[in-house]
C-alpha positions in Angstrom: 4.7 30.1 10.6 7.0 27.7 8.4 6.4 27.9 4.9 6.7 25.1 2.2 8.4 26.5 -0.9 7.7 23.6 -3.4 11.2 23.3 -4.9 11.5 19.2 -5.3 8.9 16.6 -5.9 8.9 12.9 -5.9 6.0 11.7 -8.5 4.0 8.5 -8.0 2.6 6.9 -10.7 0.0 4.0 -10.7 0.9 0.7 -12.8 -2.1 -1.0 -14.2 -2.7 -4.1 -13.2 -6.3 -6.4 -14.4 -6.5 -7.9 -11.1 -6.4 -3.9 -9.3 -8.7 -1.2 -9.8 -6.9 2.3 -10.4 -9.2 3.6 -8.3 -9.4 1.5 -5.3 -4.9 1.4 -5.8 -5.4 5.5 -5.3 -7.7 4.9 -2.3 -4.4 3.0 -0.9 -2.1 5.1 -1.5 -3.5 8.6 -1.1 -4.4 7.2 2.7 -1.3 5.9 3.4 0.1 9.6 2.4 -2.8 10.9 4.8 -1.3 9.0 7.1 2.3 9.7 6.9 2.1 13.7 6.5 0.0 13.4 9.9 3.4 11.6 11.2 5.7 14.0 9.9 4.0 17.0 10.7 6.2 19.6 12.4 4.4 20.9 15.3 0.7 20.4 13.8 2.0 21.9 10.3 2.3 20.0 7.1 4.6 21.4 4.4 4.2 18.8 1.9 1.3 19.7 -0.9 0.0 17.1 -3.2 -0.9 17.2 -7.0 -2.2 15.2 -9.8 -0.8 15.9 -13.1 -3.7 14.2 -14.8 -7.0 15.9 -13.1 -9.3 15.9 -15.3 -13.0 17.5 -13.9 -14.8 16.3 -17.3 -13.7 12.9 -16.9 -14.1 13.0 -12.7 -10.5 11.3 -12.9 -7.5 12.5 -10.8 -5.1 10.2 -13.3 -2.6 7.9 -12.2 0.2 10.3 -11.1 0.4 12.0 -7.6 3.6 14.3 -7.2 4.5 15.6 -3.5 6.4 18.2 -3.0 9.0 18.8 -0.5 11.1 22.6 0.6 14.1 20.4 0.5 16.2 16.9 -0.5 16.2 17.0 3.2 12.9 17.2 3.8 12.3 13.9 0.7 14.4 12.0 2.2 13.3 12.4 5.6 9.7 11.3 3.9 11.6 8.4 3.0 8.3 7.6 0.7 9.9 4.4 -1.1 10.5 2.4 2.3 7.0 4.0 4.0 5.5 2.7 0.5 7.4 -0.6 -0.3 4.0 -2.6 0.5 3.1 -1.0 -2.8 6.2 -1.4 -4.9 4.4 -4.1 -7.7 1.5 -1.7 -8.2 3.7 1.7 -8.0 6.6 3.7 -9.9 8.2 6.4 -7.2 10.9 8.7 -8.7 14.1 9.6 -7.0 13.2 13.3 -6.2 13.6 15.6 -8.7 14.0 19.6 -8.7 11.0 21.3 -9.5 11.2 22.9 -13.4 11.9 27.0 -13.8 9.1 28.7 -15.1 6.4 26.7 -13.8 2.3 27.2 -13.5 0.7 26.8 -10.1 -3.1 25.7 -8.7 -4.6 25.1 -5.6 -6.2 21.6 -5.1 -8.6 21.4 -2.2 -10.8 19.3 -0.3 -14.3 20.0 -1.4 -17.3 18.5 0.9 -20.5 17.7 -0.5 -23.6 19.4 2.3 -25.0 15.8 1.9 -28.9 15.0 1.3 -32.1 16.6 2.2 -33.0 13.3 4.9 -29.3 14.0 6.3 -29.7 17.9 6.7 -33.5 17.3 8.1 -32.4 15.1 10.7 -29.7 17.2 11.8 -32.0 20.4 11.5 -34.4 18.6 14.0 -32.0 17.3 16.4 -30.2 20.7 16.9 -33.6 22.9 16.6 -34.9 20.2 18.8 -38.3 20.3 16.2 -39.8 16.9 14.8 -38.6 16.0 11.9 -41.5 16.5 9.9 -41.4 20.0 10.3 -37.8 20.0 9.7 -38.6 18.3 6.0 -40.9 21.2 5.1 -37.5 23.4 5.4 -35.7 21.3 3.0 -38.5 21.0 0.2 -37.0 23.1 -2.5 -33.1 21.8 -1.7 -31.5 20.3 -4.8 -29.0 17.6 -3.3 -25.5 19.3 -3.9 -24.2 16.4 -6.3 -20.6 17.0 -6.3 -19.1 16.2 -10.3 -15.7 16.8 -8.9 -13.0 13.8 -8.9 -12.9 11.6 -5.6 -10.7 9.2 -3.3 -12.9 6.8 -1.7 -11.1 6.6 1.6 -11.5 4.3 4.8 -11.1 6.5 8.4 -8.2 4.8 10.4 -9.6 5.9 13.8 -13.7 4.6 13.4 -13.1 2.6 10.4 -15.9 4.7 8.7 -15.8 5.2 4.3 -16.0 9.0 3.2 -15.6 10.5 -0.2 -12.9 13.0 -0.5 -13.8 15.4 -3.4 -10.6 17.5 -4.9 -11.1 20.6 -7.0 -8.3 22.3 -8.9 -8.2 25.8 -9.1 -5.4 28.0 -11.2 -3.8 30.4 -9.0 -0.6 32.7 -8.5 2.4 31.1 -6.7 1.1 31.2 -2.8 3.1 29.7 -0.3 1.2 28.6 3.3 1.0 25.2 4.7 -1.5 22.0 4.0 -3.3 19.4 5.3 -2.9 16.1 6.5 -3.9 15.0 2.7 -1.5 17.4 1.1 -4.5 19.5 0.2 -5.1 23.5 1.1 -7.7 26.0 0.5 -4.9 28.8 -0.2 -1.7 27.3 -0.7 -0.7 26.3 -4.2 1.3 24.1 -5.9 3.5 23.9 -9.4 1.9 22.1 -12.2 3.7 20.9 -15.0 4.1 18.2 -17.4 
């Protein structure tokens, strides 16, 4: 299995602009990341993990900085993430890549999904138990909703056009090398964090 190791990053950091929100500009950017790490995947395995230097789970903010990481200058430049990008070069600041620093912490940052609400769960309890959904209700009368306090990306699906919440969860960990997503994300594979 190939194996990122994490040893160069490019950092992306969002400009503020009145006329933009932050948040909808990270909705933008973090998809069109999606959506080149599903393009250079290297036989359905992405080595490129995502952070954000400012998440903040008090706040629900992921900041305004999102660094990927690469196994190689190679591998950056292959990314070529300033020309795939350049739609976004008045609202965005992209470093030339940079070697990751010596002595460095690491964390996992995953893709947490909420279960959804008790209607949603009903209905789909009923339509797979093939039970009314009524009865199906009656299962779900003690369920607290799972409200997820975690920071989002509001994203928009390129293939059915359908809005979803990503929810990202940081969690301090050893160095553990694996591969990630198509969002740069992993339940097991970590990343450096730094300042």
């Amino acid at each position: 299995m190939l194996q990122s190791n994490n040893n160069y990053y490019q950092e992306i950091t969002l400009l503020p602009y009145q006329e933009i929100n932050l948040n909808f500009l990270m909705g933008k950017i973090f998809n069109s990341l999606h959506l080149l790490f599903v393009k250079n995947q290297e036989m359905g395995i992405v080595k490129n993990g995502i952070s954000f230097p400012e998440y903040n789970k008090e706040n629900k903010t992921l900041g305004t900085k999102i660094r990927i990481f690469y196994d190689s200058i190679e591998s950056c430049n292959k990314m070529n993430l300033k020309e795939y990008l350049k739609a976004f070069a008045d609202y965005i600041h992209i470093t030339n890549s940079r070697e990751v620093p010596k002595n460095v912490n690491y964390a996992i940052f995953k893709r947490v999904q909420c279960k959804g609400s008790k209607n949603k769960l009903a209905r789909r309890y009923a339509k797979r138990n093939n039970i009314s959904y009524d009865k199906a209700i009656t299962l779900y009368d003690k369920y607290i909703q799972n409200i997820n306090n975690l920071p989002y990306i509001k994203l928009k699906s390129s293939s059915n056009e359908n809005r979803y919440t990503l929810h990202i969860e940081k969690n301090i960990s050893k160095k553990q090398e694996n591969t990630f997503n198509t969002f740069g994300l992993s339940n097991n594979s970590s990343v450096p964090i730094f300042w």
